[in-house]
N, C-alpha and C positions, 0 to 999 in steps of 0.2 A: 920176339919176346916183348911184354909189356913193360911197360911204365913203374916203376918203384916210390913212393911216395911215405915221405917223413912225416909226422906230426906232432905237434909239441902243445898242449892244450894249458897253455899255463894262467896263473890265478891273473895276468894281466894282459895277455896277449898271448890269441892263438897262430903260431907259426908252421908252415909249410913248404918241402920244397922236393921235387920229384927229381929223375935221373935226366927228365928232358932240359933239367935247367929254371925249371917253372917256378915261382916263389909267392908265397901269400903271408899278408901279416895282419890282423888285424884285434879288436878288444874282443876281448872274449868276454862280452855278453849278449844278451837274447832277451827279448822285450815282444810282449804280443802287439800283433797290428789294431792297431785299436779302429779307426776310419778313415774317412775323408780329409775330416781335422785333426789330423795328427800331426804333432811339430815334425816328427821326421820326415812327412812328404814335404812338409812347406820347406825344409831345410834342405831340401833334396836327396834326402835319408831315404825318397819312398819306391828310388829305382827299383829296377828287378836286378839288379844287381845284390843288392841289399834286404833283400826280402825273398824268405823261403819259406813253400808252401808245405807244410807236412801232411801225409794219408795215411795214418794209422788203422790197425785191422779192427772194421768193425765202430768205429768213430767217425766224425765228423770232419771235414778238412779243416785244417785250423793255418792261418797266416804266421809269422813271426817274423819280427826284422834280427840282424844280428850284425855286429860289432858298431862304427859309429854310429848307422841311422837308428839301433837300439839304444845309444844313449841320449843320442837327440832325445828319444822314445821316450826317455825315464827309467831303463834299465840300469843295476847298476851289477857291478862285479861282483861273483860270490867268491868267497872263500872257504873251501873243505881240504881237511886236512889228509883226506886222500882225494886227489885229483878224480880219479876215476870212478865216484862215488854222486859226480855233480850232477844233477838232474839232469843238464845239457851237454854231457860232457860227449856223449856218440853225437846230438846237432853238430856241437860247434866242431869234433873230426871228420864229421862228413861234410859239413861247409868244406872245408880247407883243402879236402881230395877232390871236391868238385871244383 
């Protein structure tokens, strides 16, 4: 049987943790990769840890960083009063199941 995994995408931080014990916590925000000169690489925001590549159908690939190296980035928190309504709200659950 597979893997079970929680997720809790909240207006401050998204939290996750699976049946294998596995735990993630981070801000839950999402800031575009802008380049070279970005503070978040210089801050070391610019791992691939920290940075996912989106492939949408039919689009263009597009960069984003997400939780601290997106605020290094200039990203800031949004707040919607339904959670599930956030632009990023499937990004940042499927960050936290990967």
């Amino acid at each position: 049987m597979g893997q079970a995994v929680a997720v809790d995408v909240g207006y401050g931080f998204t939290k996750a943790v699976s049946t294998a014990g596995r735990r993630c916590c981070f801000p839950s925000v999402v800031a575009p990769v802008r380049g070279a000169g970005d503070l978040a690489a210089l801050s070391g925001g610019g791992s691939l840890r920290h940075r996912v590549d989106l492939q949408r159908s039919g689009a263009e690939a597009e960069a984003v960083l997400v939780g601290e190296a997106a605020l290094a980035a200039g990203g800031v928190r949004s707040w919607h009063q339904d959670a599930a309504s956030r632009p990023d709200y499937a990004l940042l659950t499927l960050t936290a199941i990967a």
